[in-house]
C-alpha positions in Angstrom: 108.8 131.7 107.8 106.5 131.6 111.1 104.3 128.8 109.2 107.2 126.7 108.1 109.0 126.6 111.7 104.8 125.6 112.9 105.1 122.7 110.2 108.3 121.5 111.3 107.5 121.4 114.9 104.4 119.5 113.5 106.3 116.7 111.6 108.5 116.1 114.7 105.4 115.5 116.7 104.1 113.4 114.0 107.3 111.3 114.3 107.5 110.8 117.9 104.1 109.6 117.3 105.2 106.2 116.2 107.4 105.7 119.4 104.6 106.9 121.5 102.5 104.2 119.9 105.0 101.4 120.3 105.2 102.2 123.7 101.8 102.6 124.7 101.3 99.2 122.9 103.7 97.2 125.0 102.5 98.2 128.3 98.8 98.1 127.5 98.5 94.6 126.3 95.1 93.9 127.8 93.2 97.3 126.4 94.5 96.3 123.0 92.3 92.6 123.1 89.2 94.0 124.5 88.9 97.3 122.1 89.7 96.7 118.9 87.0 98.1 117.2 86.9 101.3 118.9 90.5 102.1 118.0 89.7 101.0 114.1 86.7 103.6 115.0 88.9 106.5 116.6 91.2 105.9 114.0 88.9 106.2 111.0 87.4 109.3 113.5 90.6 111.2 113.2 91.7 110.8 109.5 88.2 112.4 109.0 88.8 115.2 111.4 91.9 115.8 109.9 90.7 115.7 106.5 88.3 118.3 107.6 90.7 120.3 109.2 93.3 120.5 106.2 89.6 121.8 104.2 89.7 124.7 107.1 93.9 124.9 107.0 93.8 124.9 110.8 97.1 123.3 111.5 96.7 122.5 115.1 93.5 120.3 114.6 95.2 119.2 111.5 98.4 117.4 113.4 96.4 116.7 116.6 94.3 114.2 114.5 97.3 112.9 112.9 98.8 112.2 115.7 95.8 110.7 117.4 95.4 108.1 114.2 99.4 107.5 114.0 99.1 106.5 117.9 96.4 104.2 118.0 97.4 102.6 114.4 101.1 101.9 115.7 99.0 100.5 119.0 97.1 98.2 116.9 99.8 96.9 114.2 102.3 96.9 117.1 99.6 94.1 118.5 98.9 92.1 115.3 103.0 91.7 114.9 103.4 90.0 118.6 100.1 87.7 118.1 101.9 86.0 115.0 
């Protein structure tokens, strides 16, 4: 029961992650232009890490990844939607 109330709390994180994303994309216009590549590169970083980390079933690595790559990757498509 302890592991499925962890993995719930998890999810929720994972959620607000797209709002976080959004947000941080709106006020940080300027970041966005100049470092493009090294979001694609933190986000491809993080899937990895929390590939490796479901391998290891270490949950907190495992979400804190997740929600590193659903940040930035919210950052970045929230960016490519305003340029059009």
């Amino acid at each position: 029961m302890k592991e499925l109330i962890k993995v719930f709390i998890g999810i929720i994180f994972l959620f607000f992650g797209f709002y976080i994303g959004n947000f941080l994309a709106k006020i940080t216009k300027e970041e966005l232009e100049a470092g493009q590549f090294w979001f694609k590169l933190l986000i491809i970083i993080s899937l990895i890490g929390a590939l490796i980390s479901m391998i290891l079933k270490n949950d907190v690595l495992f979400f804190s990844f997740l929600f590193i790559a659903i940040v930035t990757s919210r950052s970045l498509k929230k960016k490519k939607v305003e340029k059009k």
